[in-house]
C-alpha positions as protocol buffer text, in pm:
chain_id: "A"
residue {
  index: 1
  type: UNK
  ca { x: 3320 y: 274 z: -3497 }
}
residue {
  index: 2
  type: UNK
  ca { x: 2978 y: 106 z: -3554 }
}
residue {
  index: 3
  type: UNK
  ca { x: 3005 y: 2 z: -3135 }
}
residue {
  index: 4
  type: UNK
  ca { x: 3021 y: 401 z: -3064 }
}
residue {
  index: 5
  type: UNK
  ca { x: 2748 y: 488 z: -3286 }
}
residue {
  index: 6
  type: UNK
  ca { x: 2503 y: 200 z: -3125 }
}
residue {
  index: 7
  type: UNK
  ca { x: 2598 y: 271 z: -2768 }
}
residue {
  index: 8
  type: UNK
  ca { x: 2505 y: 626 z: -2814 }
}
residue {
  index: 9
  type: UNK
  ca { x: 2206 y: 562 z: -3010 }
}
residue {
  index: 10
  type: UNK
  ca { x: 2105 y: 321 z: -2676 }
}
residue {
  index: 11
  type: UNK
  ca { x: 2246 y: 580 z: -2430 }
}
residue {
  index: 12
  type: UNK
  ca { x: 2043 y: 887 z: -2630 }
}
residue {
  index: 13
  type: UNK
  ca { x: 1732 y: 649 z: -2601 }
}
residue {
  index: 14
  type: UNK
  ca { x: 1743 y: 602 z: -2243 }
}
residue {
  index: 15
  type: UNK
  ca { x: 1776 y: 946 z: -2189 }
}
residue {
  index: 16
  type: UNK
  ca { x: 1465 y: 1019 z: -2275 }
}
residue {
  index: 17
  type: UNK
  ca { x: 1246 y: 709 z: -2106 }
}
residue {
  index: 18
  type: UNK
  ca { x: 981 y: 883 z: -1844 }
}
residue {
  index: 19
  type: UNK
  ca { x: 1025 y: 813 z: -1518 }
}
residue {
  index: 20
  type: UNK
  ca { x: 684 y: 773 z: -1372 }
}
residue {
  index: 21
  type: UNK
  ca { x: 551 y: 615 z: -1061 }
}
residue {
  index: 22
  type: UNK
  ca { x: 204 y: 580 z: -915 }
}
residue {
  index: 23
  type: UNK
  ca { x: 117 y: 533 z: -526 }
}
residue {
  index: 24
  type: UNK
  ca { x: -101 y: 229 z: -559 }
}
residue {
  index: 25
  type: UNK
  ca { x: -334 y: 254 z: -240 }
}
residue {
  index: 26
  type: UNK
  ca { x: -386 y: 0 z: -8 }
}
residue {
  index: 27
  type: UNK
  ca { x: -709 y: -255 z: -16 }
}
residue {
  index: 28
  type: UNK
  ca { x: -781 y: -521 z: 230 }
}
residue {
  index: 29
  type: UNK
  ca { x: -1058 y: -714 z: 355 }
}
residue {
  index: 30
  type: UNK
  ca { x: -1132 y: -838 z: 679 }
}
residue {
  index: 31
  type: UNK
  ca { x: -1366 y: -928 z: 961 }
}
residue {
  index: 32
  type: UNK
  ca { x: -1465 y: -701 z: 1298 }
}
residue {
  index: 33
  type: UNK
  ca { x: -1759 y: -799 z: 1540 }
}
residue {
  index: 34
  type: UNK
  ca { x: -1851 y: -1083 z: 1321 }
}
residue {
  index: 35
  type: UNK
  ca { x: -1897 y: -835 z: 975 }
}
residue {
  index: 36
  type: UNK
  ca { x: -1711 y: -795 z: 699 }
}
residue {
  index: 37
  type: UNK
  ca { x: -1527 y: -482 z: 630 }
}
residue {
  index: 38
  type: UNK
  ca { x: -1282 y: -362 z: 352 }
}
residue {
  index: 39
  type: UNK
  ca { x: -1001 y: -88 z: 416 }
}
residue {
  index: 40
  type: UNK
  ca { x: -910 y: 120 z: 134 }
}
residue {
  index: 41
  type: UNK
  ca { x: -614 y: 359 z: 176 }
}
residue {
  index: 42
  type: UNK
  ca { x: -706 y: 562 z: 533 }
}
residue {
  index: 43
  type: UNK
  ca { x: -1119 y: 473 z: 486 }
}
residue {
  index: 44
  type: UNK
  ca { x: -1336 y: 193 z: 608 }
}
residue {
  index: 45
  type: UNK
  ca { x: -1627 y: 39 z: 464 }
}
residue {
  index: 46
  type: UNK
  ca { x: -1817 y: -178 z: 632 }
}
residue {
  index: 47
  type: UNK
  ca { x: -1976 y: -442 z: 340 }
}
residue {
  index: 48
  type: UNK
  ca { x: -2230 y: -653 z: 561 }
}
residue {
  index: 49
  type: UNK
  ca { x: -2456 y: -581 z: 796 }
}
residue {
  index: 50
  type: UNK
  ca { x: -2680 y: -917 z: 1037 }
}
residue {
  index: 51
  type: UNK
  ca { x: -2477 y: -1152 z: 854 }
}
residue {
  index: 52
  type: UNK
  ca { x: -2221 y: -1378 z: 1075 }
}
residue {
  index: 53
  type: UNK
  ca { x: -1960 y: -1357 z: 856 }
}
residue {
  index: 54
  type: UNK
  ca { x: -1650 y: -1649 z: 1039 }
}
residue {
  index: 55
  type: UNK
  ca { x: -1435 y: -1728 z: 741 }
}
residue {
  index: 56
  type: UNK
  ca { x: -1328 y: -1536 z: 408 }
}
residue {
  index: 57
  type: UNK
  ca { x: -1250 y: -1712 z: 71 }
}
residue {
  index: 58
  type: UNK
  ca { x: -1165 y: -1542 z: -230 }
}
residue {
  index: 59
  type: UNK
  ca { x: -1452 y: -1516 z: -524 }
}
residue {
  index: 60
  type: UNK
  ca { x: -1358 y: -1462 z: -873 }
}
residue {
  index: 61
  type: UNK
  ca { x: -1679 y: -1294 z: -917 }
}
residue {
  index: 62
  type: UNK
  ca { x: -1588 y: -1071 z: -676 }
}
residue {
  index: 63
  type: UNK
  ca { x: -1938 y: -1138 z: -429 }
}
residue {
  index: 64
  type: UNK
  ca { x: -1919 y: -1248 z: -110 }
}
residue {
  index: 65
  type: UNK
  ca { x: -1988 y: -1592 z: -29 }
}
């Protein structure tokens, strides 16, 4: 009897759990003609301009090395 009355106590409680879900959009950096650009979802953004950018590392600081 006190199995029934937990499994629908669980059962009642996942019942009403929101579903949700978020599209996280895409971010990515990279290099074109030497500059370094960062994609975010379907728009471009180019982040240097005259610099010779030839090799990315990551920066906890988030600025570009």
């Amino acid at each position: 009897m006190g199995f029934r009355i937990f499994l629908i106590c669980i059962l009642s409680c996942l019942t009403f759990i929101p579903i949700a879900s978020a599209e996280v959009p895409l971010k990515a950096a990279f290099i074109r003609n030497h500059q370094l650009w960062m994609a975010e979802g379907n728009r471009e953004q180019q982040l240097t301009k005259g610099q010779y950018v030839y090799s990315l590392k990551w920066s906890y600081d988030c600025l570009f090395e």
